[in-house]
Every structure is written in structure tokens, then in C-alpha cells.
N, CA, C and O of each residue as an XYZ file, in Angstrom:
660
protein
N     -61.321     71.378    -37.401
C     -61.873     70.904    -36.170
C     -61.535     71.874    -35.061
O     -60.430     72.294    -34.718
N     -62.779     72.143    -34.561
C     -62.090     72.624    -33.147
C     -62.148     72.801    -31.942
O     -63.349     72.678    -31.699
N     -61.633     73.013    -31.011
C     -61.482     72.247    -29.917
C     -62.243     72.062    -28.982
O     -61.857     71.790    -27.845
N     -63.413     72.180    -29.319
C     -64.634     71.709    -28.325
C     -64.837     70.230    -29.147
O     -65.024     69.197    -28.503
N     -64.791     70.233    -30.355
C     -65.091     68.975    -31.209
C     -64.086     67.597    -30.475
O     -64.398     66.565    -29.882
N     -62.805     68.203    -30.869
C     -61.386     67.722    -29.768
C     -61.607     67.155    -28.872
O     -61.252     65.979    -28.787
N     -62.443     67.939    -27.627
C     -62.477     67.835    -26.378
C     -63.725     66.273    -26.511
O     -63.505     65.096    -26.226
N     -64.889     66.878    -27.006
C     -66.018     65.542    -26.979
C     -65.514     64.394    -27.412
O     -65.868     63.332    -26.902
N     -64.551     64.456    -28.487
C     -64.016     62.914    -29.295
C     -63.332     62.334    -28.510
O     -63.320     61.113    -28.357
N     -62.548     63.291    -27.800
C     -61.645     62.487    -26.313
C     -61.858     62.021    -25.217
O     -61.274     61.262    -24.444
N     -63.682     63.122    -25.266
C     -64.109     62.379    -23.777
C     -64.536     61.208    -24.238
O     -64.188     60.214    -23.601
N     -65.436     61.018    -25.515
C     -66.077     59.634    -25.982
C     -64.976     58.602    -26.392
O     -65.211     57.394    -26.417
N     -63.875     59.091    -26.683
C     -62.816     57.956    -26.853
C     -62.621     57.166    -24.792
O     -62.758     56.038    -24.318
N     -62.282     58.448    -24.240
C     -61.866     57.977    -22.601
C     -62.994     57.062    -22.705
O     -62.918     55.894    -23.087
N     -64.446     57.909    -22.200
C     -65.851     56.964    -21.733
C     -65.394     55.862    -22.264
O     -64.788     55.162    -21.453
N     -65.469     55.399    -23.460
C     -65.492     54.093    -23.971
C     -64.516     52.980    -23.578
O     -64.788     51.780    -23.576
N     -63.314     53.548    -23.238
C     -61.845     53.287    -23.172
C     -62.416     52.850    -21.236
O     -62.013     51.825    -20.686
N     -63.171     53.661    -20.675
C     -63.538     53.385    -19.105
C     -64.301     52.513    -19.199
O     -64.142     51.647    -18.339
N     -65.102     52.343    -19.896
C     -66.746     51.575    -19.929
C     -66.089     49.970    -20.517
O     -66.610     48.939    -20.092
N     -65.407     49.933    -21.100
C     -64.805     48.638    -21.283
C     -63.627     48.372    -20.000
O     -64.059     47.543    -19.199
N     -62.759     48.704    -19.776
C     -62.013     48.882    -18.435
C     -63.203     48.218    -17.315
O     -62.866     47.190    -16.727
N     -64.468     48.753    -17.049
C     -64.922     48.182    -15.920
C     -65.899     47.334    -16.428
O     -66.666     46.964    -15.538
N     -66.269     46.693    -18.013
C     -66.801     45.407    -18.145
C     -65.742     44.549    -17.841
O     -65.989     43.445    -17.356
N     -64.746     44.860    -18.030
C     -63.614     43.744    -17.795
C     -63.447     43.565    -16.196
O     -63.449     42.396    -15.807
N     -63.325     44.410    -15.382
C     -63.199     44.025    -14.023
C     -65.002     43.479    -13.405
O     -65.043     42.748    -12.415
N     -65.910     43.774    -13.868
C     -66.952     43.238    -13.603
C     -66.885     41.957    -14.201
O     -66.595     41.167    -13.303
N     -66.979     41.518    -15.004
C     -66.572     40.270    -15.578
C     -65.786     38.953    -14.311
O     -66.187     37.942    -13.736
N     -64.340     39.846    -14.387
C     -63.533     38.646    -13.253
C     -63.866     39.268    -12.044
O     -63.103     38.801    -11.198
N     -64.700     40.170    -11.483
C     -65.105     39.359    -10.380
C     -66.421     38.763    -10.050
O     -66.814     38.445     -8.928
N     -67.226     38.626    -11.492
C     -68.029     37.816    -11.132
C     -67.625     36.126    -11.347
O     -68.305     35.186    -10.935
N     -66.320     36.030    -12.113
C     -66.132     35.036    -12.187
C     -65.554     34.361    -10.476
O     -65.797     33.277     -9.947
N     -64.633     35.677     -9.935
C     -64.188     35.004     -8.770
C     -65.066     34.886     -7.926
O     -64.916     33.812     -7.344
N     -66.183     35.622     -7.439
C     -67.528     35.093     -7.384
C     -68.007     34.011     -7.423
O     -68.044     33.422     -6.343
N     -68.532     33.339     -8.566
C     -68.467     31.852     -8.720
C     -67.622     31.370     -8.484
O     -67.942     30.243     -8.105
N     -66.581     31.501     -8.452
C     -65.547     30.366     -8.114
C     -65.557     30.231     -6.028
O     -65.583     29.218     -5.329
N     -65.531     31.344     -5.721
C     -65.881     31.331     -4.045
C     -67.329     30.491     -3.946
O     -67.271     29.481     -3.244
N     -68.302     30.718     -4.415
C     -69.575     30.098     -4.429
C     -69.307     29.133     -4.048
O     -69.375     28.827     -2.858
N     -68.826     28.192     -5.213
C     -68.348     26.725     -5.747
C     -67.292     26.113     -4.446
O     -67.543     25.170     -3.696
N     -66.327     26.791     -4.457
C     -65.544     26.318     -3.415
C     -66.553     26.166     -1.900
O     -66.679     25.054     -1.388
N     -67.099     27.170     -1.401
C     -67.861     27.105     -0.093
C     -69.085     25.814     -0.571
O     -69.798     25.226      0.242
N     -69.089     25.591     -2.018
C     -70.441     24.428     -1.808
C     -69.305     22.975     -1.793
O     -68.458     22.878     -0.905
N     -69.409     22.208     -2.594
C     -69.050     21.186     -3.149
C     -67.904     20.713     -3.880
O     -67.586     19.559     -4.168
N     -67.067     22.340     -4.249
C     -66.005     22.084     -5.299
C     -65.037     22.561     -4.553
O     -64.660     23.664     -4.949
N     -64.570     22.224     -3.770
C     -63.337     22.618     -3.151
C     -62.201     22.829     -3.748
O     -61.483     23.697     -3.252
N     -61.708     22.082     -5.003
C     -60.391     22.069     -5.918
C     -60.352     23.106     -6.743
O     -59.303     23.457     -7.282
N     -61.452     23.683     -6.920
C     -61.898     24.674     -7.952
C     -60.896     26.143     -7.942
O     -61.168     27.053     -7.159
N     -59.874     26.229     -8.782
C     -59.268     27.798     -8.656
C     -59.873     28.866     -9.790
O     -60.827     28.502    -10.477
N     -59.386     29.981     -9.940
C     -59.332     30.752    -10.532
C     -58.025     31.238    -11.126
O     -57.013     31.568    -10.508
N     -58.278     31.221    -12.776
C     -57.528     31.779    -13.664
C     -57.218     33.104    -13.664
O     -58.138     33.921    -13.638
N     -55.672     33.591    -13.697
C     -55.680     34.715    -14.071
C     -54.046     35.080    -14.039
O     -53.249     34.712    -13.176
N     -53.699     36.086    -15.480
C     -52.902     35.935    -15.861
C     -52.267     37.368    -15.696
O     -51.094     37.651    -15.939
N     -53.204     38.187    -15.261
C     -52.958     39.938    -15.057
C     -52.222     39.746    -13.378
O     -52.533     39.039    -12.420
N     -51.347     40.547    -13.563
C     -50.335     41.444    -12.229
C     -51.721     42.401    -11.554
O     -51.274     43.098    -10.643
N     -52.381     42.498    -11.635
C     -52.973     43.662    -11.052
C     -53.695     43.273     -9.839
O     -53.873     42.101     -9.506
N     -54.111     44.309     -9.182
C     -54.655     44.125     -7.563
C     -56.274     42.810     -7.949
O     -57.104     42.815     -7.039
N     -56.460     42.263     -8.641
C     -57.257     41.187     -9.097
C     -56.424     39.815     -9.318
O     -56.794     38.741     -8.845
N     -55.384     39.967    -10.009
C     -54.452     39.547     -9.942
C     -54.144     38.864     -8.389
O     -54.438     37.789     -7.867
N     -53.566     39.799     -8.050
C     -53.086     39.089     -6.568
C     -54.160     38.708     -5.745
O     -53.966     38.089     -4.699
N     -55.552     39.111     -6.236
C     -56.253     39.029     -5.194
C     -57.012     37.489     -5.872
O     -57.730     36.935     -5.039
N     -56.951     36.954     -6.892
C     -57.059     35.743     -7.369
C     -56.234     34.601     -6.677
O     -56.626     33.543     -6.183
N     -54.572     35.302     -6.824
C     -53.570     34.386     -5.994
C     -53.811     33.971     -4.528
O     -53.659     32.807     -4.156
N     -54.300     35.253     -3.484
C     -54.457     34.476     -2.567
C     -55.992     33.692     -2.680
O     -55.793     32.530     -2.326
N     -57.181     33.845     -2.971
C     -57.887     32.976     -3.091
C     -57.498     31.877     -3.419
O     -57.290     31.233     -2.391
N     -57.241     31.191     -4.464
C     -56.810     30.108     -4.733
C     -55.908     29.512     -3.446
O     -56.053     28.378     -2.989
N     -55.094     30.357     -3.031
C     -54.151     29.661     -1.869
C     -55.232     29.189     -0.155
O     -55.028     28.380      0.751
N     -56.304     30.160     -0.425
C     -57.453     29.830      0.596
C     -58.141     28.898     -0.023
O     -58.756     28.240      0.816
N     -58.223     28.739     -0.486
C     -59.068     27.314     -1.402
C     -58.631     26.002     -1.125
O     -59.298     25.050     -0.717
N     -57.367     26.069     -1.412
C     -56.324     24.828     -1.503
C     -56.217     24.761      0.322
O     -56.139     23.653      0.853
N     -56.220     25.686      0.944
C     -56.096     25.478      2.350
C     -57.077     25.134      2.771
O     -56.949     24.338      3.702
N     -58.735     25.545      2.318
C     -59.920     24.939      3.019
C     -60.126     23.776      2.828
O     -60.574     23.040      3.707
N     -59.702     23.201      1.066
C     -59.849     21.748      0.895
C     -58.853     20.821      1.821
O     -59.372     19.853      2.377
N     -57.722     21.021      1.978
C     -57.094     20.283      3.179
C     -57.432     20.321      4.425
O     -57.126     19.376      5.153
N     -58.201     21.531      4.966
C     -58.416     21.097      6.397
C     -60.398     20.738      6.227
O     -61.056     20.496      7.238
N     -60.900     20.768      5.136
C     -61.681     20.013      4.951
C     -61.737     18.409      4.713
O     -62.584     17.656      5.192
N     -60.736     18.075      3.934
C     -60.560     16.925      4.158
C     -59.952     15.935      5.446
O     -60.175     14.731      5.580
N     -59.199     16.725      6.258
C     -58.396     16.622      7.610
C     -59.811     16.341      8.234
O     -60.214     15.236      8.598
N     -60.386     17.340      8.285
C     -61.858     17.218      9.170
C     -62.723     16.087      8.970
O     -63.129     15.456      9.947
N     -63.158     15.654      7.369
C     -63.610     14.150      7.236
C     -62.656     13.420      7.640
O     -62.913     12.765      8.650
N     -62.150     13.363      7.423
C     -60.485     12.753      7.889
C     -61.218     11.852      9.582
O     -61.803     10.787      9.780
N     -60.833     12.816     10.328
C     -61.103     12.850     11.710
C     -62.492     12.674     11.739
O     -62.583     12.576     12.963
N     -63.917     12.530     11.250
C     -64.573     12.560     11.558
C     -64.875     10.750     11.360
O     -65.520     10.019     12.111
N     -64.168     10.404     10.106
C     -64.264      8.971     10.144
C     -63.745      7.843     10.958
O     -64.002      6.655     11.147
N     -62.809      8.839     11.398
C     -62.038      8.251     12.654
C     -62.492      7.703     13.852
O     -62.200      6.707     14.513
N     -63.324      8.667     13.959
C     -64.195      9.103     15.205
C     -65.087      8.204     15.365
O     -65.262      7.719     16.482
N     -65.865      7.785     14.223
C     -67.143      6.810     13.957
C     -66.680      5.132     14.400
O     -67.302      4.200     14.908
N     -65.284      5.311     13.921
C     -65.112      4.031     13.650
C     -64.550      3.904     15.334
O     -65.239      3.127     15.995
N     -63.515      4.500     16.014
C     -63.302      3.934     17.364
C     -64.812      3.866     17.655
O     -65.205      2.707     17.520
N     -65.949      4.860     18.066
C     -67.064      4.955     18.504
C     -67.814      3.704     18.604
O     -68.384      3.123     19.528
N     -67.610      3.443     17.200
C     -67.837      2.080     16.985
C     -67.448      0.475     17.762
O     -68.158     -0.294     18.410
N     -66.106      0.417     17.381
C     -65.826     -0.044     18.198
C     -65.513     -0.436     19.513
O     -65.447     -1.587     19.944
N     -65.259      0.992     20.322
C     -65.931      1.067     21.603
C     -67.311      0.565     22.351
O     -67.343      0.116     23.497
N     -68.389      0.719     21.522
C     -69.413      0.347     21.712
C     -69.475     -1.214     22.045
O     -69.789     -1.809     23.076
N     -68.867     -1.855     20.206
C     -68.392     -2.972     20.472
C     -68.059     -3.523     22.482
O     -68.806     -3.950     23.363
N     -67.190     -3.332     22.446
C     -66.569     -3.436     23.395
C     -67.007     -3.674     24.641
O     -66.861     -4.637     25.393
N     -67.735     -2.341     24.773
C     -68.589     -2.473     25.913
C     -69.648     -3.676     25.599
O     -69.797     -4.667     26.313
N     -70.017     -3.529     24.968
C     -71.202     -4.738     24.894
C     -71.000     -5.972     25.207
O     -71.881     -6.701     25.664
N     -69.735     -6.346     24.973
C     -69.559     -7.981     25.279
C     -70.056     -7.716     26.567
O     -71.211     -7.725     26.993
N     -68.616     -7.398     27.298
C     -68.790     -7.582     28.993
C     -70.049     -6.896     29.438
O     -70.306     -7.316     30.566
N     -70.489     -6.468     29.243
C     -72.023     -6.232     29.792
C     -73.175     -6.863     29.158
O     -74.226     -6.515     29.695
N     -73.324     -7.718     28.140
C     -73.836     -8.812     27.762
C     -73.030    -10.444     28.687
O     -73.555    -11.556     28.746
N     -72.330    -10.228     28.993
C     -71.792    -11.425     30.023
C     -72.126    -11.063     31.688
O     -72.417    -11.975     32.462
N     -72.057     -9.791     32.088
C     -72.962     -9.650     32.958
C     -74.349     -9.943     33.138
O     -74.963    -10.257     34.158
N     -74.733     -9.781     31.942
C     -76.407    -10.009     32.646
C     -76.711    -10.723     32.245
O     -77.934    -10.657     32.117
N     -75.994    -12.211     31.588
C     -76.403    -13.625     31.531
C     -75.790    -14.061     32.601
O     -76.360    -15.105     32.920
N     -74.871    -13.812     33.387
C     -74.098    -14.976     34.577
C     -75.110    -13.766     35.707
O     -75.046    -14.332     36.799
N     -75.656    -12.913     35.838
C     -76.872    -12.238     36.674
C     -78.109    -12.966     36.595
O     -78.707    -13.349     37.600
N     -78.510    -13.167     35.400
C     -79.654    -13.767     34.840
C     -79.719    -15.142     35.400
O     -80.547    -15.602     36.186
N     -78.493    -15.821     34.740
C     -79.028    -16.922     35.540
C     -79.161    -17.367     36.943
O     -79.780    -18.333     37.388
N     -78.260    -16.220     37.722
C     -78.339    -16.689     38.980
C     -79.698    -16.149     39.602
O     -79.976    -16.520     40.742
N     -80.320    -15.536     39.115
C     -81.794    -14.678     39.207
C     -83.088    -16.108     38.479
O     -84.121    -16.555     38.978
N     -82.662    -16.306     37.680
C     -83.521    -17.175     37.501
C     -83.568    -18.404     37.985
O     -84.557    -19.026     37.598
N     -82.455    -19.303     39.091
C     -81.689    -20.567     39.793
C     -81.809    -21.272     38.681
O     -82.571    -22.214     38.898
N     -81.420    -21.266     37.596
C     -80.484    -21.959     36.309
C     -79.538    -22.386     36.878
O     -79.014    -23.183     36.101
N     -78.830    -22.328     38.041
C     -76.911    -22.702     38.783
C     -77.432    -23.678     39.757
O     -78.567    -24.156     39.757
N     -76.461    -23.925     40.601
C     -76.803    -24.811     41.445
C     -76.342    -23.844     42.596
O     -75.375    -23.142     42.303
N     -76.930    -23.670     43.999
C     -76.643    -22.706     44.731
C     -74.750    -22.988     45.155
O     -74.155    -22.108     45.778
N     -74.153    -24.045     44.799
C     -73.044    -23.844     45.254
C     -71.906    -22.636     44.441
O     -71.001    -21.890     44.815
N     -72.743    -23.063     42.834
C     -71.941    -22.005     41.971
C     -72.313    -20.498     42.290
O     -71.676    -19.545     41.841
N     -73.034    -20.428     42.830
C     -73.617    -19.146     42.695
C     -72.667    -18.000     43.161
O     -72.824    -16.886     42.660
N     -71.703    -18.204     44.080
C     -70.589    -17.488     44.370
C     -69.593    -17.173     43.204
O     -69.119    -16.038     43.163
N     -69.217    -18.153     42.188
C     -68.355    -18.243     41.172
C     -69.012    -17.190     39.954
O     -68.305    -16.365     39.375
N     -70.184    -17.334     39.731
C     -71.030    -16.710     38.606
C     -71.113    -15.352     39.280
O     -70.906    -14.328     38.628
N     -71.449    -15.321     40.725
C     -71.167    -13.591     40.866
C     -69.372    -13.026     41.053
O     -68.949    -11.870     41.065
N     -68.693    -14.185     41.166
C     -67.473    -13.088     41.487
C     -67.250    -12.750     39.694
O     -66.884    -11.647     39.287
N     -67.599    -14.115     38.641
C     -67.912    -13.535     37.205
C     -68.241    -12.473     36.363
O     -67.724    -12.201     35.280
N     -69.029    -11.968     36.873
C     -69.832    -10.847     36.353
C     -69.559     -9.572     37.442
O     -69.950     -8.409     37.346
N     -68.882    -10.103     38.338
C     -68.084     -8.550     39.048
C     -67.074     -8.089     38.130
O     -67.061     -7.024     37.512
N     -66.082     -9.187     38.116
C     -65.085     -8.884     36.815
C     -64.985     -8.348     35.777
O     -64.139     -7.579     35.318
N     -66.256     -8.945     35.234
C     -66.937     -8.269     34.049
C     -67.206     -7.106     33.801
O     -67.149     -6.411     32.787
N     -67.655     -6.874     35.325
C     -68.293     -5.247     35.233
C     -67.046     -4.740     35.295
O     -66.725     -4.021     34.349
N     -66.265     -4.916     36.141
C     -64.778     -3.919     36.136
C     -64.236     -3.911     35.112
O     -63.599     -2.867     34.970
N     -64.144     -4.753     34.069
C     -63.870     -4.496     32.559
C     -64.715     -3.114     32.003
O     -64.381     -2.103     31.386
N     -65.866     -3.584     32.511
C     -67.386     -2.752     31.457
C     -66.738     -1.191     32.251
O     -66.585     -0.141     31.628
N     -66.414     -1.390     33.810
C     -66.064      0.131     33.773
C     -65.142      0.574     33.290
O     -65.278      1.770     33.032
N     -63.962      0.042     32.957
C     -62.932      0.629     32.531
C     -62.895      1.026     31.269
O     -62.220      1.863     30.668
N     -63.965      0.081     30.883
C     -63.882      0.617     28.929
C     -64.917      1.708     29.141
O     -64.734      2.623     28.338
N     -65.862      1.898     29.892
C     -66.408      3.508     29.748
C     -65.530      4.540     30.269
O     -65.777      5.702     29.948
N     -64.454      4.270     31.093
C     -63.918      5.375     31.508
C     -63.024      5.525     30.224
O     -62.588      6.675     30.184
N     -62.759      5.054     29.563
C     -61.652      4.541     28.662
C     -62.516      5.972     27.184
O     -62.022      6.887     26.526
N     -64.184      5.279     27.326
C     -64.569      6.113     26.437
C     -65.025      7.409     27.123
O     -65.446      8.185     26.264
N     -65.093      7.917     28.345
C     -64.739      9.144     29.303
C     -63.686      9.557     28.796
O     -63.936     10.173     27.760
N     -63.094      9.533     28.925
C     -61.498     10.114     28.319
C     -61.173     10.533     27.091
O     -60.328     11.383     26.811
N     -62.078      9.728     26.128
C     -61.503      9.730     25.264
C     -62.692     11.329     24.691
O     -62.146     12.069     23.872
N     -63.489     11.549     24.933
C     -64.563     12.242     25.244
C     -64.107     13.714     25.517
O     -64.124     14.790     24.918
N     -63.659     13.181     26.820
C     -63.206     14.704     26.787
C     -61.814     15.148     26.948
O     -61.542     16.087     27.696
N     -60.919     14.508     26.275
C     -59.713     14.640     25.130
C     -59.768     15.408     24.194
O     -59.047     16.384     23.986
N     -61.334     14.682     23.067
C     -61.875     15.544     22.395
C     -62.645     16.744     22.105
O     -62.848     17.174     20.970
N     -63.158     17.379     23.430
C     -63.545     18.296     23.974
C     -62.194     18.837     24.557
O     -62.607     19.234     25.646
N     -60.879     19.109     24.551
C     -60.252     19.507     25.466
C     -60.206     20.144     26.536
O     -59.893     21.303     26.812
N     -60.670     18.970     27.326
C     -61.308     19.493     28.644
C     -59.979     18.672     29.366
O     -59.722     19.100     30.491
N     -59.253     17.751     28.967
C     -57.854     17.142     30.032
C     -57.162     18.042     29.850
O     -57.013     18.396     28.680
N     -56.369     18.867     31.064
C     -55.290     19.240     30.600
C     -53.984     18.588     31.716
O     -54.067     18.269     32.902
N     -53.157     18.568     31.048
C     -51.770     17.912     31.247
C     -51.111     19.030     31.670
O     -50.925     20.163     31.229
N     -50.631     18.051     33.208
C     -49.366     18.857     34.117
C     -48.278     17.721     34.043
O     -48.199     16.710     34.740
N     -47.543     18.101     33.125
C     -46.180     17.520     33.302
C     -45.376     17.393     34.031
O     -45.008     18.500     34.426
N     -44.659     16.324     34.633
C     -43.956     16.673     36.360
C     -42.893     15.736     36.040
O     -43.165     14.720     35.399
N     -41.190     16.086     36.594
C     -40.359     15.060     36.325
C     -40.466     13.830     36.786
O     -41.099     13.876     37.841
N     -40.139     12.675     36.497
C     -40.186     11.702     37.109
C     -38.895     10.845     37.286
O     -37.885     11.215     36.687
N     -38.847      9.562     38.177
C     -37.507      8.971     38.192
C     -38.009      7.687     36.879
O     -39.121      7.165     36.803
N     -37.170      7.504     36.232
C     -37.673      6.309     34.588
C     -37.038      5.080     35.425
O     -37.752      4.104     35.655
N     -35.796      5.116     35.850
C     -35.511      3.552     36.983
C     -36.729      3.238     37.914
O     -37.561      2.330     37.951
N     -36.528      4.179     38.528
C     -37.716      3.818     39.441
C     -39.028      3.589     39.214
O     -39.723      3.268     40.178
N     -39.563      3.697     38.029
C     -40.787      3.341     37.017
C     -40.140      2.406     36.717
O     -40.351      1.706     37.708
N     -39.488      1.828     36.092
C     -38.799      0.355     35.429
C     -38.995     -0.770     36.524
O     -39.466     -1.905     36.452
N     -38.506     -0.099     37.470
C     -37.867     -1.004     38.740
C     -39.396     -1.354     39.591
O     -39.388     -2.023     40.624
């Protein structure tokens, strides 16, 4: 044999020895690929396997650790979003009574359903009412833009006796 023969058997041994080398890294990262896919759709829990030290390797490890971090503040976020529905909710609630009691003790004094002596009593009624109805919108004002952080807080010492007292 000689050494041009040498030389080709070694390059076709390398080539081959390379050409498998980068089916294998094409391979896992099309797998980590899908697995990012999956995570950004629907599968949030979803990691990736991998058992190699190498710069794929680590670069598997932190994915997975971004994964596990998006599914928690994904779930934090439904979290809070159900939260949200449900005061909303009930806020609404809320308001509705007293402004459904306003405009029946209005109503009737609009329609003389009362007798004109009550008619003072049924409006100081539904004044009340309303000062409820405002406070629970300011109540949901606040709470509004809390969530917008648009309040911001100046902290200032205070005397706590003299609040007690």
C-alpha cells in the first residue's frame, strides 16, 4: 500500500467518522427543537433528555431549567388571571345591589307610588345608597390601577398612639 492509498482510506475513514458526528448533533437539535416548539405551545412540562457533558449537553440543561421556569410563571399568570375574574366578578356583584336600590326608592318616588310625606325618607335612602355605589367604584378605581401600577406609595412616619387614640 502506499501512501496516497493511506492518505484516501483516512480521509474516508475521518469523512465518515464527521458525517456521522454531525447526524448525531443534527438529530438532538432537532429534537431540542421540538421540545422548544412543544413547550411555547401547550406542553409546558415537556424536558429534554440528555446524557452527554457536551456544549448540547449543557445547553439541554439550561433549557429544561427555562421550561420549568416558564411553566411556573405560566401558571402564576393563570393563577392571577382567575383571580382577577372572580373579584371582577364580584365587584360587579356589589355594585349592583346598591344601584339596583337606588333606582327603585328613585322610581318610586318618580312614579308617586309613596305618599308625599315619605318622600324625604326614600330620597335620603337612595343617597346612601349611592354613597355606597360610590365607594365600591372607587374601591374598583383602585383596584384598577394597582393593577396597572399606576399608585405609587410615599411612605411617611407616623405616630401608632395617636392613630389608636
Amino acid at each position: 500500500m502506499n501512501a496516497l492509498s493511506i492518505a484516501a482510506i483516512s480521509s474516508m475513514l475521518l469523512s465518515i467518522f464527521l458525517a456521522g458526528r454531525l447526524y448525531s448533533l443534527r438529530k438532538r437539535a432537532a429534537e431540542i427543537q421540538s421540545v422548544i416548539q412543544s413547550v411555547l405551545g401547550e406542553e409546558n412540562k415537556r424536558q429534554i433528555f440528555s446524557i452527554k457533558d457536551d456544549e448540547l449537553g449543557r445547553l439541554t440543561y439550561e433549557i429544561n431549567r427555562l421550561s420549568v421556569m416558564y411553566g411556573t410563571a405560566q401558571e402564576k399568570y393563570e393563577q392571577e388571571q382567575r383571580t382577577k375574574k372572580q373579584l371582577i366578578s364580584n365587584l360587579s356583584q356589589d355594585v349592583r345591589t346598591p344601584l339596583g336600590s337606588v333606582i327603585g326608592y328613585l322610581e318610586a318616588i318618580v312614579q308617586g307610588r309613596i305618599a308625599d310625606d315619605q318622600n324625604n325618607a326614600y330620597i335620603v335612602i337612595a343617597y346612601l345608597k349611592a354613597l355606597i355605589l360610590k365607594d365600591q367604584v372607587n374601591q374598583l378605581f383602585e383596584f384598577v390601577q394597582s393593577d396597572a401600577n399606576e399608585i405609587v406609595l410615599s411612605p411617611q412616619k407616623t405616630d401608632a398612639c395617636e392613630i389608636m387614640r
